[in-house]
mmCIF file of the C-alpha atoms, coordinates in Angstrom:
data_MODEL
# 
_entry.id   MODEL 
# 
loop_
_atom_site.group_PDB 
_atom_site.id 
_atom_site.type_symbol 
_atom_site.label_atom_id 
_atom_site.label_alt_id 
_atom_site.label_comp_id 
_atom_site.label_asym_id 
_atom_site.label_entity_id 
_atom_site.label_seq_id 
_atom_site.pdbx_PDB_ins_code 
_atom_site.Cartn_x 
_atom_site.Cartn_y 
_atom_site.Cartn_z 
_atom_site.occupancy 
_atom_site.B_iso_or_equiv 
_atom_site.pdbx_formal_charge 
_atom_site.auth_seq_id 
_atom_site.auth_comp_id 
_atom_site.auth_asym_id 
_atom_site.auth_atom_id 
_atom_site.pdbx_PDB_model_num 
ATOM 1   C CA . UNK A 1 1   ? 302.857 183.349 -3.798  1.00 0.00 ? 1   UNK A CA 1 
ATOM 2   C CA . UNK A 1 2   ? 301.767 183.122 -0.011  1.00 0.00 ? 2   UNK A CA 1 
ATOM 3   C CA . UNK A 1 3   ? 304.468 183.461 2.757   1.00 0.00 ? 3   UNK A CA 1 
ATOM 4   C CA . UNK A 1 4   ? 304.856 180.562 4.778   1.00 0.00 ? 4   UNK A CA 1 
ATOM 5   C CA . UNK A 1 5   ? 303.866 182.779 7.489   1.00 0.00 ? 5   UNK A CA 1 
ATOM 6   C CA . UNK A 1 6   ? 300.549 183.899 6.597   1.00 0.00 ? 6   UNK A CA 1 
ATOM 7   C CA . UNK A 1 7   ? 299.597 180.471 5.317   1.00 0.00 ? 7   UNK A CA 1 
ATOM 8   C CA . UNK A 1 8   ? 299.717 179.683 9.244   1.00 0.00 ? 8   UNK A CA 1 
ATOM 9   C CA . UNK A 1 9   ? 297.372 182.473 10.025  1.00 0.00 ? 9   UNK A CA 1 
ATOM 10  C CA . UNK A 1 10  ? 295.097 181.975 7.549   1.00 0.00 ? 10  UNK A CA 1 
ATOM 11  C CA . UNK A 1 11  ? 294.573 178.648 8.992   1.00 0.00 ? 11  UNK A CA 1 
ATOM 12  C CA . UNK A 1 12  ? 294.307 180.152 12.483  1.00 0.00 ? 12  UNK A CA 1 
ATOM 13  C CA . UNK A 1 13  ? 292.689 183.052 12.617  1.00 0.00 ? 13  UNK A CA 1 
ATOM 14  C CA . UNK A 1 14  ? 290.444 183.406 9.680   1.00 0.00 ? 14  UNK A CA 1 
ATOM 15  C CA . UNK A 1 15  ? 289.904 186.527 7.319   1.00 0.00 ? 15  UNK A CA 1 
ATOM 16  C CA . UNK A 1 16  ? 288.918 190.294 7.972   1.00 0.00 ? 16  UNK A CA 1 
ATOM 17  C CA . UNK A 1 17  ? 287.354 191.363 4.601   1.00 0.00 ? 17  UNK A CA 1 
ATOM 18  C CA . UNK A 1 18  ? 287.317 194.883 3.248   1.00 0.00 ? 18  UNK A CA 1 
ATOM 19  C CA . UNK A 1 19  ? 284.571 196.253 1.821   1.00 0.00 ? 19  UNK A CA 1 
ATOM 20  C CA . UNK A 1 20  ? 284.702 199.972 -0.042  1.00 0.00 ? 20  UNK A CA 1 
ATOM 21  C CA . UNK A 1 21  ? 284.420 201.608 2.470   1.00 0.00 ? 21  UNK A CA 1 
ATOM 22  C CA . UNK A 1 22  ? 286.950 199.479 4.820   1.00 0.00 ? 22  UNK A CA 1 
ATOM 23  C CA . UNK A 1 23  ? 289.402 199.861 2.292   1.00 0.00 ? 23  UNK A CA 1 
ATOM 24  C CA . UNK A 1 24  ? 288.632 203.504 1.791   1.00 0.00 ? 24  UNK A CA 1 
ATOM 25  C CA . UNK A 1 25  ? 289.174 204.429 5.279   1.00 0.00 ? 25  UNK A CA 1 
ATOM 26  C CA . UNK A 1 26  ? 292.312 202.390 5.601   1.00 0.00 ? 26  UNK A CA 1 
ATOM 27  C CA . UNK A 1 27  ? 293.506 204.399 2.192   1.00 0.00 ? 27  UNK A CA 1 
ATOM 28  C CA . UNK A 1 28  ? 292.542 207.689 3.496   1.00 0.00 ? 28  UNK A CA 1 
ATOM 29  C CA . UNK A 1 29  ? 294.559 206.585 7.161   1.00 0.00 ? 29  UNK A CA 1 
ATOM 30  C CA . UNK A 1 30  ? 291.288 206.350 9.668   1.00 0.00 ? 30  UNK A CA 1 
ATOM 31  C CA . UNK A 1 31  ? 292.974 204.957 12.668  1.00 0.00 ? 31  UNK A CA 1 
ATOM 32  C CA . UNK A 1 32  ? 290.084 203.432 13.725  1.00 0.00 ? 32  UNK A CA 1 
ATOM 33  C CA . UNK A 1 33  ? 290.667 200.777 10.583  1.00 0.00 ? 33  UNK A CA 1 
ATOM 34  C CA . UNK A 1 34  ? 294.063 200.808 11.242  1.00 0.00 ? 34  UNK A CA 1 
ATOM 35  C CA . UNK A 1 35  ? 293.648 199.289 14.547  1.00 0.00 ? 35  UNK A CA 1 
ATOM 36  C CA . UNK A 1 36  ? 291.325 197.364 13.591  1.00 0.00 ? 36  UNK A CA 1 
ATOM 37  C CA . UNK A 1 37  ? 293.506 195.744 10.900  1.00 0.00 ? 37  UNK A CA 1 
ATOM 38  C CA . UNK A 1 38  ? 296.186 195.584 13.208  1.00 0.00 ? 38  UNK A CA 1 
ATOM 39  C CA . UNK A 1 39  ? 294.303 193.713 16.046  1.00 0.00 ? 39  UNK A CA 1 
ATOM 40  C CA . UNK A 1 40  ? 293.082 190.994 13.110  1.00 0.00 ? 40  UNK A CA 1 
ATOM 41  C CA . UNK A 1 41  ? 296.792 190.096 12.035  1.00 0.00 ? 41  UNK A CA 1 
ATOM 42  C CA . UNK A 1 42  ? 297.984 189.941 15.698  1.00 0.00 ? 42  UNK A CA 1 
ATOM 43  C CA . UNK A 1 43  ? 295.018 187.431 15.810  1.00 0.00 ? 43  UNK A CA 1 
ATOM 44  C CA . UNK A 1 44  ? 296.222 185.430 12.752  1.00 0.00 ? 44  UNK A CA 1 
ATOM 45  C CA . UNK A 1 45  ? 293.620 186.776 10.226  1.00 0.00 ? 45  UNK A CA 1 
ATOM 46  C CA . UNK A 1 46  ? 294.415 187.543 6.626   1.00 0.00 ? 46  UNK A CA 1 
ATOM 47  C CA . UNK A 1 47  ? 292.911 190.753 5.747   1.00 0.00 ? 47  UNK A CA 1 
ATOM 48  C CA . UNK A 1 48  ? 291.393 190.604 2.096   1.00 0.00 ? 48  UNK A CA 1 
ATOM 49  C CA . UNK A 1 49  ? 289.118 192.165 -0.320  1.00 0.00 ? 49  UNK A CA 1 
ATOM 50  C CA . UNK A 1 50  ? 287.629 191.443 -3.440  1.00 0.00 ? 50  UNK A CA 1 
ATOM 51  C CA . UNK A 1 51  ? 289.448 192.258 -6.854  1.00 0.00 ? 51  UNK A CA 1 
ATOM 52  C CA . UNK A 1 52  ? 286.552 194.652 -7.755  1.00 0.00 ? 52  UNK A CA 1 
ATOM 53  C CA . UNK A 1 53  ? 287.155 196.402 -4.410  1.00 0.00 ? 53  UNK A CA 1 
ATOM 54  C CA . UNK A 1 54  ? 290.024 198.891 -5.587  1.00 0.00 ? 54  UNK A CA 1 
ATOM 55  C CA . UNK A 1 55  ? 287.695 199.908 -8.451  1.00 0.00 ? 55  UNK A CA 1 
ATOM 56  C CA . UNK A 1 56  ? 284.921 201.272 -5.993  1.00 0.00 ? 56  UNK A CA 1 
ATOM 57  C CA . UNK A 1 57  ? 287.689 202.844 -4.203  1.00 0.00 ? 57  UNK A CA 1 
ATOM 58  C CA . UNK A 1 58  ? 290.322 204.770 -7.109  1.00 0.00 ? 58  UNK A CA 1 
ATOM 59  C CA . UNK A 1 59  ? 292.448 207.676 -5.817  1.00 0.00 ? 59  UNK A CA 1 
ATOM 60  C CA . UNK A 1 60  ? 294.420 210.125 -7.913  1.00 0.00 ? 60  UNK A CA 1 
ATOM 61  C CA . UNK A 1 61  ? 298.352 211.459 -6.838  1.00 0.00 ? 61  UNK A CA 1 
ATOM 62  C CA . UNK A 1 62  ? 299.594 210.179 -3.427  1.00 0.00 ? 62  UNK A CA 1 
ATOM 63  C CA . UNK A 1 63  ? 296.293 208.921 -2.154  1.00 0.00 ? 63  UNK A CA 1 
ATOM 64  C CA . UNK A 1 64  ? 297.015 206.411 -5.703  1.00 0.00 ? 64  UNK A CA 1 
ATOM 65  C CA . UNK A 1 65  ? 300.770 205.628 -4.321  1.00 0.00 ? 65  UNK A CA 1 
ATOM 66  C CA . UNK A 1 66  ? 299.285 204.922 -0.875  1.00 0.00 ? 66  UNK A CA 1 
ATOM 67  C CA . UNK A 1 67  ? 296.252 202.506 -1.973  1.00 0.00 ? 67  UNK A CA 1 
ATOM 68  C CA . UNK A 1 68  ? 298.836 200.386 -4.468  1.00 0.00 ? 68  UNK A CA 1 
ATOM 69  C CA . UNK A 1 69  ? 300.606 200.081 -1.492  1.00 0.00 ? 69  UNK A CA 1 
ATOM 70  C CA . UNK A 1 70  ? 298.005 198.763 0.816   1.00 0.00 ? 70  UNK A CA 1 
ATOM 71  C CA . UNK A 1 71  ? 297.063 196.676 -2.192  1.00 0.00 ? 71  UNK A CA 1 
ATOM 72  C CA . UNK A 1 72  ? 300.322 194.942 -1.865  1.00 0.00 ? 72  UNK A CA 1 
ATOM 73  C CA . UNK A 1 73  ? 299.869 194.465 1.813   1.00 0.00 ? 73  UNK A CA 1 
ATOM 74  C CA . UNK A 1 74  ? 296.885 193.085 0.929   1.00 0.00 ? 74  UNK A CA 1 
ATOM 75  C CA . UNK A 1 75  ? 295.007 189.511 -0.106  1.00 0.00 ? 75  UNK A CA 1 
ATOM 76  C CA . UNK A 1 76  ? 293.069 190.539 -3.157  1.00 0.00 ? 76  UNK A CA 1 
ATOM 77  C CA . UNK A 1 77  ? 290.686 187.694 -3.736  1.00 0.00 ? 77  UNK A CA 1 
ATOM 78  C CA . UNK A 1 78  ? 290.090 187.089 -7.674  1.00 0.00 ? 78  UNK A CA 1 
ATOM 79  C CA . UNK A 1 79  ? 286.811 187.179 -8.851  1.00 0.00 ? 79  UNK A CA 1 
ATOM 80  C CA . UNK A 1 80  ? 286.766 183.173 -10.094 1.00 0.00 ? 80  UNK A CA 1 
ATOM 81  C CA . UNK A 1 81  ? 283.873 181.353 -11.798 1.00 0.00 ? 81  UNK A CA 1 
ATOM 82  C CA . UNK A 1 82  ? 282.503 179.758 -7.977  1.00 0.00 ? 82  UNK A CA 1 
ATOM 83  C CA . UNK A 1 83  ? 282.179 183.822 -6.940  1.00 0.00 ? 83  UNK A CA 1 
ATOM 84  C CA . UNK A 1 84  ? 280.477 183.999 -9.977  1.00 0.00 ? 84  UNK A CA 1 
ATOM 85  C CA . UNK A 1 85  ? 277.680 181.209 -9.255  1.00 0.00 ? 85  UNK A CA 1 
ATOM 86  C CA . UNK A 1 86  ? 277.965 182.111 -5.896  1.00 0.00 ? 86  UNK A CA 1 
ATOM 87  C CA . UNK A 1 87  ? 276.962 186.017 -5.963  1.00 0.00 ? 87  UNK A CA 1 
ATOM 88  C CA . UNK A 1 88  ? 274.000 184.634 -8.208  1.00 0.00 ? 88  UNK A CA 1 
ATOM 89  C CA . UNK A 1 89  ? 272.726 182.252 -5.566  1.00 0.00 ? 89  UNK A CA 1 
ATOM 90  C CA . UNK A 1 90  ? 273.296 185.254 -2.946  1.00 0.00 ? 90  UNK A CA 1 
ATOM 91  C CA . UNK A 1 91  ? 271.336 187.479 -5.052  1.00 0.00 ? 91  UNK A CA 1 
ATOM 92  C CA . UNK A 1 92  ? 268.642 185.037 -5.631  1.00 0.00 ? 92  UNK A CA 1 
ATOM 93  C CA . UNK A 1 93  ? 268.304 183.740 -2.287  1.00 0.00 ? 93  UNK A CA 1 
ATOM 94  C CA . UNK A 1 94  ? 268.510 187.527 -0.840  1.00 0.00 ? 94  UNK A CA 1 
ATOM 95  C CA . UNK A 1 95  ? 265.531 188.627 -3.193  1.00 0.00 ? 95  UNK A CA 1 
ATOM 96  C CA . UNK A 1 96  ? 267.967 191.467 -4.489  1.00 0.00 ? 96  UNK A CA 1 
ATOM 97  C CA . UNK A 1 97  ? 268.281 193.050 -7.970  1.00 0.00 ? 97  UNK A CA 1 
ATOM 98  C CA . UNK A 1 98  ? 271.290 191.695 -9.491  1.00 0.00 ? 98  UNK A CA 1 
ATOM 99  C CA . UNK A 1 99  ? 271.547 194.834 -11.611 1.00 0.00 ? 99  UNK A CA 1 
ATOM 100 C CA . UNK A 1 100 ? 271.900 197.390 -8.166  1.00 0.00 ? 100 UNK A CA 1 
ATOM 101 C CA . UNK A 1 101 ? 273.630 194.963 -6.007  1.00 0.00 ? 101 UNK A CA 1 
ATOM 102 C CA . UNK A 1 102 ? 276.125 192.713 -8.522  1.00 0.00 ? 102 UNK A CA 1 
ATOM 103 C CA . UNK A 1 103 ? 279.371 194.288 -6.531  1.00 0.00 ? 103 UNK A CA 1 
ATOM 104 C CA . UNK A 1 104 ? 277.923 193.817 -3.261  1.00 0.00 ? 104 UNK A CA 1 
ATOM 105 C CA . UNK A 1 105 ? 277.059 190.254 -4.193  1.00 0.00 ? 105 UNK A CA 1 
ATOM 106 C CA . UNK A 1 106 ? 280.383 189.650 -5.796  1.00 0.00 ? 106 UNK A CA 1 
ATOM 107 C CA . UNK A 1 107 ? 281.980 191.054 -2.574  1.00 0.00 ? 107 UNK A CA 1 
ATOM 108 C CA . UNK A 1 108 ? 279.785 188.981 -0.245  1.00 0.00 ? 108 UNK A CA 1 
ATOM 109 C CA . UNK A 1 109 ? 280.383 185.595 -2.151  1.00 0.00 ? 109 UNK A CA 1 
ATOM 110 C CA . UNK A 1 110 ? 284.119 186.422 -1.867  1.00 0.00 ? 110 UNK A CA 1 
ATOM 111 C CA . UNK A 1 111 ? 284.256 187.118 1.634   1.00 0.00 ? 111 UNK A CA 1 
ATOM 112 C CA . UNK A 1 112 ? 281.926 183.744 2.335   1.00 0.00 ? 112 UNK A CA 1 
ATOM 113 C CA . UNK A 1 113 ? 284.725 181.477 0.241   1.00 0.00 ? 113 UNK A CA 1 
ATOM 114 C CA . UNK A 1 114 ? 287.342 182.833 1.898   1.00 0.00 ? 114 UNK A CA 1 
ATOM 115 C CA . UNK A 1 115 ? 289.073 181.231 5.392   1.00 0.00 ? 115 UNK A CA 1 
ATOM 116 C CA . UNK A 1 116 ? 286.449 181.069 8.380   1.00 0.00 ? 116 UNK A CA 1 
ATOM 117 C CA . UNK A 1 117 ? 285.416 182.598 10.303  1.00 0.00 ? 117 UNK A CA 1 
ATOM 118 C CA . UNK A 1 118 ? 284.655 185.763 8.293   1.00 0.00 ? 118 UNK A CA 1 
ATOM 119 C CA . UNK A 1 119 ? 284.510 189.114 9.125   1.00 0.00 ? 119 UNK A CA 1 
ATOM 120 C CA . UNK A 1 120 ? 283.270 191.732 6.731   1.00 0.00 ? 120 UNK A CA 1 
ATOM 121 C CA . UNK A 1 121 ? 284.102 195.150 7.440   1.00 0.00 ? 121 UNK A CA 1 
ATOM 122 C CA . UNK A 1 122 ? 281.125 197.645 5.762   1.00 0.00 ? 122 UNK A CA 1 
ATOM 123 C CA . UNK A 1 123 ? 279.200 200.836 5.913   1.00 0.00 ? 123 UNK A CA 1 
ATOM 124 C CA . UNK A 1 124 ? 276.526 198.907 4.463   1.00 0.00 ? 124 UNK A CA 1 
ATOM 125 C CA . UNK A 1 125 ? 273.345 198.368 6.585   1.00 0.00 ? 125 UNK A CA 1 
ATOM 126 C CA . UNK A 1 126 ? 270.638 197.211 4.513   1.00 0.00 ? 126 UNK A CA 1 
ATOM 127 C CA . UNK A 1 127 ? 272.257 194.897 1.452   1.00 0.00 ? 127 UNK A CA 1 
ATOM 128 C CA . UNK A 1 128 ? 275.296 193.670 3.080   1.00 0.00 ? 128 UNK A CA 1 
ATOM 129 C CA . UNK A 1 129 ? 273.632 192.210 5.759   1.00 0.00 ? 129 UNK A CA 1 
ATOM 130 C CA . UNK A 1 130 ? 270.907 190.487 3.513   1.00 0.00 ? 130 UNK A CA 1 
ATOM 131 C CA . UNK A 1 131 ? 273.595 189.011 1.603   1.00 0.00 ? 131 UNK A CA 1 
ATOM 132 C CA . UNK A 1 132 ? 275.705 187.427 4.517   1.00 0.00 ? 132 UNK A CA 1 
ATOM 133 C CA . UNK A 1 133 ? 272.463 186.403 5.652   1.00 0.00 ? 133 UNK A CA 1 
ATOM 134 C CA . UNK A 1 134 ? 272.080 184.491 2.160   1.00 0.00 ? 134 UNK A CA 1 
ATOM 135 C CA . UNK A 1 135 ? 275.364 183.001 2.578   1.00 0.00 ? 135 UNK A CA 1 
ATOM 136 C CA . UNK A 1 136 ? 274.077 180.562 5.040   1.00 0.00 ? 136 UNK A CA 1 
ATOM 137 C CA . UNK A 1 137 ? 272.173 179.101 1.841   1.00 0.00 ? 137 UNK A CA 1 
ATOM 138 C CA . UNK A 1 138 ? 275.720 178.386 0.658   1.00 0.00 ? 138 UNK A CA 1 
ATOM 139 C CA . UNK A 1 139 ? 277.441 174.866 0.307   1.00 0.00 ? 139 UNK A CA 1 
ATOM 140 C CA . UNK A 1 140 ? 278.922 174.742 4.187   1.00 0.00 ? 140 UNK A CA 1 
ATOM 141 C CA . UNK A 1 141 ? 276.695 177.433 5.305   1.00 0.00 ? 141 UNK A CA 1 
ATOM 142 C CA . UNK A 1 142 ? 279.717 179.882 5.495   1.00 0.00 ? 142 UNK A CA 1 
ATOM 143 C CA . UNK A 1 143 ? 278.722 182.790 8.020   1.00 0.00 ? 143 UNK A CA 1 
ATOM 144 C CA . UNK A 1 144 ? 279.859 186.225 7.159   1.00 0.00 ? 144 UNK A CA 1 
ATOM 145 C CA . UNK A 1 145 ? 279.186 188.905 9.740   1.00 0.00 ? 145 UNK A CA 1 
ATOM 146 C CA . UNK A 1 146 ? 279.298 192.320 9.155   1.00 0.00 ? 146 UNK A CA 1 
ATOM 147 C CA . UNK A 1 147 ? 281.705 194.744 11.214  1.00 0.00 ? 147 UNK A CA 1 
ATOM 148 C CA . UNK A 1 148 ? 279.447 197.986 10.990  1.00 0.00 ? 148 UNK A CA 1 
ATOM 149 C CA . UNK A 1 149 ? 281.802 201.603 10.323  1.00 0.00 ? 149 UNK A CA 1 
# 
């Protein structure tokens, strides 16, 4: 269940979403995600990820305890039927192989459904940016731009 509270801010502010790598340096305590993360809910954005995020991103002993924490902190965005279709028509419309690129698909088509406008926090410089570029192709041309780290 959503808090009343970020329910506002979602309709505000829009959504910062984690990549692996976003998520990984928050995990691993890079205060340059930290800020950033801190910045976007002072600016009424939900920060969220995909579901198949954590998987890219597994930690053993503390570094677990810390990342199930974040988690919790965290909107993790199921992976539903539409992110289904949707990852397909990013991958087709991005001229990608679906077998190489089905988590950074899944990922993008998350991030595009998800509360404008969308930021997507990545390490990612060649299919990331090909696949928010695809989103336009989407139903509302959502537009998903990439915060390079």
């Amino acid at each position: 269940m959503v808090s009343k509270r970020l329910k506002v801010k979602v309709q505000s502010g829009g959504t910062l979403f984690l990549d692996a790598q976003g998520l990984s340096l928050h995990v691993d305590g890079d205060e340059g995600m930290r800020a950033r993360i801190e910045v976007a809910e002072q600016n009424g954005r939900r920060v969220a990820l995909s579901a198949v995020t954590p998987l890219e991103v597994r930690r053993t002993g503390d570094a677990a305890k810390r990342l199930a924490f974040l988690l919790s902190r965290l909107d993790v965005k199921p992976v539903t039927d539409d992110v289904i279709r949707a990852a397909a028509k990013l991958l087709d419309a991005s001229g990608l192989d679906g077998h190489e690129r089905l988590v950074d698909a899944l990922v993008v088509a998350t991030a595009a459904l998800s509360a404008p406008p969308v930021r997507l926090v990545s390490s990612d410089a060649s299919h990331i940016p090909k696949l928010c570029q695809a989103a336009e192709t989407l139903p509302g041309s959502p537009v998903v731009k990439v915060i390079s780290v």
